[in-house]
N, C-alpha and C positions, 0 to 999 in steps of 0.2 A: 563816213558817219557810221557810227556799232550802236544799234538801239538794241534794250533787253526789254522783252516781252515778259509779264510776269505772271500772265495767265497760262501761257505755256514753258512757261523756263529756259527759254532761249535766245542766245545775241542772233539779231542779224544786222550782216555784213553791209547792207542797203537798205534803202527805202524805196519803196515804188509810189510813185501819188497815180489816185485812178481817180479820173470823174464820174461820178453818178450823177443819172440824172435828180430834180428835187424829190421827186415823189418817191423813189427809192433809196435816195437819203435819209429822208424821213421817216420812212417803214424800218430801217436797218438803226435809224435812233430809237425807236419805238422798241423794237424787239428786244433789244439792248438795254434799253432802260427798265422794261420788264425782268430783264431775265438777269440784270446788277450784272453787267458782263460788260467791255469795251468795246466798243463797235472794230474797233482794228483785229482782235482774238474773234468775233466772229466773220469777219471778211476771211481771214487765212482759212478758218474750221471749213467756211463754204468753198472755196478756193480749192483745197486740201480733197473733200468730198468730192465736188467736179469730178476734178485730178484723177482719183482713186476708182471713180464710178466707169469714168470711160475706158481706163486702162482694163478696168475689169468687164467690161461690155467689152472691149474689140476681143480680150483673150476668149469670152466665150464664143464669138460668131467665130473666130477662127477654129476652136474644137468644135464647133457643127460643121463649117466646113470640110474638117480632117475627115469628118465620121458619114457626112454624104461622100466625098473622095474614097474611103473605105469601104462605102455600100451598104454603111450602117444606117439603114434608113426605113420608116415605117409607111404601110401605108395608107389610103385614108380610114381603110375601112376599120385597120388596126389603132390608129390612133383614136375613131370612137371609141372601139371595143374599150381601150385604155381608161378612157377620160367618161364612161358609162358604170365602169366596178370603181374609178375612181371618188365618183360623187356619190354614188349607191352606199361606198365604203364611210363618206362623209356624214350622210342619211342617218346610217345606223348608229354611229357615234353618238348623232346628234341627241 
């Protein structure tokens, strides 16, 4: 089966069927029905995001890793210092 999506402009090759429970059924028809969108175009968008968020979470904990393995590391008294001209710097903005 080749279904086209026409909210994002693309075949795909399969379908996956997923059960949700009812009450997030129902919230995912809601939102959808709000926002004139098809609930299938936001299952992917969420799916998609998921996807994208953890790949981008594991790659940063592995650059803190690298950068503790390198030595590059602060420490507490310094990360006040930081996070004290930080919000000081926010203050004055404000």
């Amino acid at each position: 089966m080749v279904l086209f999506d026409f909210q994002w402009g693309c075949f795909y090759a399969h379908a996956m069927e997923i059960s949700f429970p009812r009450e997030l059924e129902e919230k995912l028809s809601r939102v959808a029905s709000e926002l004139g969108r098809d609930r299938s175009a936001l299952v992917v968008e969420a799916v998609e995001r998921l996807v994208d968020y953890d790949a981008w979470f594991v790659a940063e904990v592995e650059k803190g890793l690298a950068q503790v393995e390198a030595g590059q590391t602060l420490s507490h008294d310094e990360v006040g210092a930081r996070l004290k001209r930080h919000l000081a710097a926010k203050r004055s903005a404000a």
